[in-house]
TORVEXFI-961778 format. One record per residue (C-alpha): x, z, y; residue number from 1. Coordinates in nm, 3 decimals. Each point is the difference from the previous one (the first is absolute). Layout:
BEGIN
{{X Z Y} NUM}
...
END
This chain:
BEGIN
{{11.653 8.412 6.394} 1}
{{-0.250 0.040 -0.298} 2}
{{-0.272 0.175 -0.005} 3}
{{-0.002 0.333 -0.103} 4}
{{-0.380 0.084 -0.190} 5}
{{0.057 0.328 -0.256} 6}
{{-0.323 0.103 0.082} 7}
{{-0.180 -0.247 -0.221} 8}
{{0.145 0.230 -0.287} 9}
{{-0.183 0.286 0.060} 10}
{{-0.248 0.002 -0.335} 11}
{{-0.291 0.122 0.237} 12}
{{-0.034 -0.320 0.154} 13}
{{-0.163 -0.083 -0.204} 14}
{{-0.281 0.166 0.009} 15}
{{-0.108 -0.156 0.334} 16}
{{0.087 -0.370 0.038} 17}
{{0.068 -0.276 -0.270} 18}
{{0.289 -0.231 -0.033} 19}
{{-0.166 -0.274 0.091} 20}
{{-0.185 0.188 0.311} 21}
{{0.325 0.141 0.094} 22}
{{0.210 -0.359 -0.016} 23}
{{-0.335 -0.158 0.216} 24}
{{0.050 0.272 0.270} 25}
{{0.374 -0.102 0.026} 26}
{{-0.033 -0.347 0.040} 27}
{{-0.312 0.116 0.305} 28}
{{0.271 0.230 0.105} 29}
{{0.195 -0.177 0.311} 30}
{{0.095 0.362 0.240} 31}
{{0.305 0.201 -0.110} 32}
{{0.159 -0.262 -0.295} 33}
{{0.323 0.193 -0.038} 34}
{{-0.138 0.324 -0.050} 35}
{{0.105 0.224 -0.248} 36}
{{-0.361 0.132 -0.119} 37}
{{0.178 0.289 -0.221} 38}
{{-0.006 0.209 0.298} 39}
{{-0.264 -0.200 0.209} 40}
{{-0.294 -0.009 -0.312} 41}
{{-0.138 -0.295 -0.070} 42}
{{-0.327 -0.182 0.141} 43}
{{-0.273 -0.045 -0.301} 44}
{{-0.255 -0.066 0.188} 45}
{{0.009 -0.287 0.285} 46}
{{-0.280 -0.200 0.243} 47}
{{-0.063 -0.071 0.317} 48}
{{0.076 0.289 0.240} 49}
{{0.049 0.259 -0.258} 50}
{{0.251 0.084 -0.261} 51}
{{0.063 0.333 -0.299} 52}
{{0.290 0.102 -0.084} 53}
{{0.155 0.253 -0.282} 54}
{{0.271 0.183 0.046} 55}
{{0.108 0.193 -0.307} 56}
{{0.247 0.256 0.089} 57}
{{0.350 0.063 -0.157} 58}
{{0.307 0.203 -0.002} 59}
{{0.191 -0.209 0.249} 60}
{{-0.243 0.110 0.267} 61}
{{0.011 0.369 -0.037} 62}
{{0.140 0.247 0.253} 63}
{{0.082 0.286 -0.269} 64}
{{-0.004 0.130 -0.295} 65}
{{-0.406 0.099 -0.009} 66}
{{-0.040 -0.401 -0.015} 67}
{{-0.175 0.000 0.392} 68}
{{0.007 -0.369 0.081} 69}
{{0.149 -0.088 0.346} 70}
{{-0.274 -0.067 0.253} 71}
{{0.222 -0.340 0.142} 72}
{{-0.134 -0.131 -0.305} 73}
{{-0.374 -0.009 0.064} 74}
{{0.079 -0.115 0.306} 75}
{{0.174 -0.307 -0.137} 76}
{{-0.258 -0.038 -0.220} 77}
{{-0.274 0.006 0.222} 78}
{{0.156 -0.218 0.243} 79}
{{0.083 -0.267 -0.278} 80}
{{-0.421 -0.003 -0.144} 81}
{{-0.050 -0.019 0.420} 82}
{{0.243 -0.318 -0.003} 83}
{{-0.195 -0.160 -0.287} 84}
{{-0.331 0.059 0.170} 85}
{{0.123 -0.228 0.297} 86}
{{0.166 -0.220 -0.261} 87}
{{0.214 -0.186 0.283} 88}
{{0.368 -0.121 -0.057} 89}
{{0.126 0.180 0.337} 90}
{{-0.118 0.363 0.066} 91}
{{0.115 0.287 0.050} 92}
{{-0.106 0.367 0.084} 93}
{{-0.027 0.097 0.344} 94}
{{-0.210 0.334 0.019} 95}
{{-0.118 0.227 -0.210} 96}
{{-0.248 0.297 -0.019} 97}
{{0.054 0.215 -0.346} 98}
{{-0.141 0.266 -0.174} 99}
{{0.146 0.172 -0.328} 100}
{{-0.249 0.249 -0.166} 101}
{{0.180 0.072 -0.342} 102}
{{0.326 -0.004 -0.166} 103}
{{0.067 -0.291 -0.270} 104}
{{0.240 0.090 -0.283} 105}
{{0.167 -0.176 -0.268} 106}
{{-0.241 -0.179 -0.245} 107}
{{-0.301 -0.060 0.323} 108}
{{-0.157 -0.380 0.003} 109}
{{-0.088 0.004 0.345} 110}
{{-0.293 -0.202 0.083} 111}
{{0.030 -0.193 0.342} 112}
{{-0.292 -0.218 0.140} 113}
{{0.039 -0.182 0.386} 114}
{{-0.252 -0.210 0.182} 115}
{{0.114 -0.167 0.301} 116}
{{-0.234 0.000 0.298} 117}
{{-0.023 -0.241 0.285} 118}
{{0.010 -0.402 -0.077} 119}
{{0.299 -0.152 -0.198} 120}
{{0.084 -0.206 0.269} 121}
{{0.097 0.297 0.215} 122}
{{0.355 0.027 0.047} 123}
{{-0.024 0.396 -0.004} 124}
{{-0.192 0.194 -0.248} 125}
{{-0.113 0.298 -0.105} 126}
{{-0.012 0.127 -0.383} 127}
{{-0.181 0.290 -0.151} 128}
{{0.142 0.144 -0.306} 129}
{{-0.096 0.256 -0.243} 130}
{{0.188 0.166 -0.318} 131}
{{-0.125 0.200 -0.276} 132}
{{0.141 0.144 -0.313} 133}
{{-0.313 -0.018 -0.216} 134}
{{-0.252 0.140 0.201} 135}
{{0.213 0.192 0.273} 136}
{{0.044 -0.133 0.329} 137}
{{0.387 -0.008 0.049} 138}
{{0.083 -0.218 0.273} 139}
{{-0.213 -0.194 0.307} 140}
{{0.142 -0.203 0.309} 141}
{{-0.044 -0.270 0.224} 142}
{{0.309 -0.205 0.032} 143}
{{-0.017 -0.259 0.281} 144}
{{0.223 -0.333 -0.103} 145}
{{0.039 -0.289 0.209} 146}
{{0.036 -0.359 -0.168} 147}
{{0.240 -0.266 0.147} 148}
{{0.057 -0.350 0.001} 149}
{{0.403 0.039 -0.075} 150}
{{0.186 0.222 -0.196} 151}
{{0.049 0.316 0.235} 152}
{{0.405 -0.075 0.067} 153}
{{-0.087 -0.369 0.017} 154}
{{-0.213 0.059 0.310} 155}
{{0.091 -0.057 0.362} 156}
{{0.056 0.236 0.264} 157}
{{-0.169 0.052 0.329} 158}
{{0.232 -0.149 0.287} 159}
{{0.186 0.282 0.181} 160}
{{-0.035 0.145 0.363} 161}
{{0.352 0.030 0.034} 162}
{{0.276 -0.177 -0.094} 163}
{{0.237 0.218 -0.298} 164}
{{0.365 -0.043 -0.129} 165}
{{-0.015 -0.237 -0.321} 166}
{{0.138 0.250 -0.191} 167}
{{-0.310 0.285 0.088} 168}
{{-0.226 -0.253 -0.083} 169}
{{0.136 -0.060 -0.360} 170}
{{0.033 0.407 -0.028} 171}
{{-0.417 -0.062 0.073} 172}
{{-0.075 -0.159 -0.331} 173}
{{0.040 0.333 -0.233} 174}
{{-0.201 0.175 0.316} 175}
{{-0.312 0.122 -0.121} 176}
{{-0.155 0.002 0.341} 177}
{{0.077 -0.418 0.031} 178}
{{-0.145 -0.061 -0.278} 179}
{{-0.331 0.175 0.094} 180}
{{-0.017 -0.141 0.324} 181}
{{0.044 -0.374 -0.180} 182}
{{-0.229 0.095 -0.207} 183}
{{-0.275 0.093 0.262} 184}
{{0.096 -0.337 0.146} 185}
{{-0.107 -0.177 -0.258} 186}
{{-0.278 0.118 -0.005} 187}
{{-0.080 -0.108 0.378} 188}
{{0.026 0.383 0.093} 189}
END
C-alpha cells in the first residue's frame, strides 16, 4: 500500500518548516510510517521527548455545512504528535484524558506541541499535549501510550486458567479484551 501524504500540498506549509527540515524530520521519524498525515498533520518539529505538529483543517473533516471540523480529528492529531514524541516503532494509545475548549473550522492550522514525561526506557508513558490556533488554546490532554517490544498482534498471550474449545480461542484474536490483557502481559503486569 503507498503512502498516502496530500497534506504536503497545503501552500501554508510553508510558512513553518522547510523542505529540507521537513525531509530530515522524516527520515528521524520511525513511529506511525504508514500514516496518512492529511488527516493526522504532520510533525515539523522533532527531538528527544517532544514533538509539534500542524494540522491544517479541510473540507473532508467537517460535520456541516457552517465548516465545524469534527472533534475525532484533533484527537487523531494529537495522538499522532504524542506518537512522535515517544518516537518508538511499537506503541499505541492506551488512556487518555482530553479537553476541547473551542471549535476548529475549515481553513484552522492547529498548532500541537507534546512532551513525554517519565524516562524513554519506560515501557508506559505519559504525554502532555497542547493545541492552539494562533494564540487560542484549543485543545490539551494527557494521553498515556505504552511502547512494546513486538508489534501488538505479534505478541504472546498470557497462558490460560482454563482450558477453551480451539475454535473460542481463535474467535479471541479480534477480542478487544485479549488483546489488552496480552498487552498488560507484556509489560510484566
Amino acid at each position: 500500500m503507498a503512502k498516502k501524504d496530500n497534506f504536503e500540498e497545503y501552500a501554508q506549509l510553508e510558512e513553518y518548516i522547510s523542505q529540507e527540515e521537513l525531509t530530515r524530520i522524516k527520515s528521524e521519524l520511525i513511529t506511525c510510517p504508514e500514516l496518512n498525515t492529511s488527516t493526522t498533520g504532520i510533525i515539523i518539529k522533532l527531538s528527544k521527548n517532544y514533538a509539534k505538529s500542524l494540522l491544517i483543517t479541510n473540507n473532508d473533516m467537517t460535520v456541516d455545512d457552517e465548516g465545524l471540523i469534527f472533534d475525532g480529528f484533533v484527537f487523531t492529531a494529537a495522538n499522532y504528535v504524542a506518537q512522535a514524541a515517544i518516537n518508538k516503532p511499537f506503541s499505541m494509545l492506551i488512556g487518555s484524558k482530553c479537553f476541547f475548549y473551542a471549535p476548529l473550522k475549515v481553513g484552522d492550522v492547529l498548532e500541537l506541541e507534546a512532551r513525554a514525561l517519565f524516562d524513554e526506557s519506560s515501557k508506559k508513558r505519559d504525554v502532555k499535549i497542547v493545541g492552539h490556533v494562533k494564540e487560542i488554546k484549543i485543545f490539551e490532554a494527557t494521553l498515556q501510550i505504552v511502547s512494546t517490544d513486538d508489534h501488538i498482534f505479534k505478541l504472546k498471550r498470557p497462558p490460560r486458567s482454563t482450558v477453551k474449545p480451539v475454535e473460542e480461542d481463535t474467535q479471541s484474536a479480534a477480542n478487544p479484551e485479549a488483546m489488552a490483557q496480552a498487552l498488560l502481559a507484556s509489560m510484566g503486569k
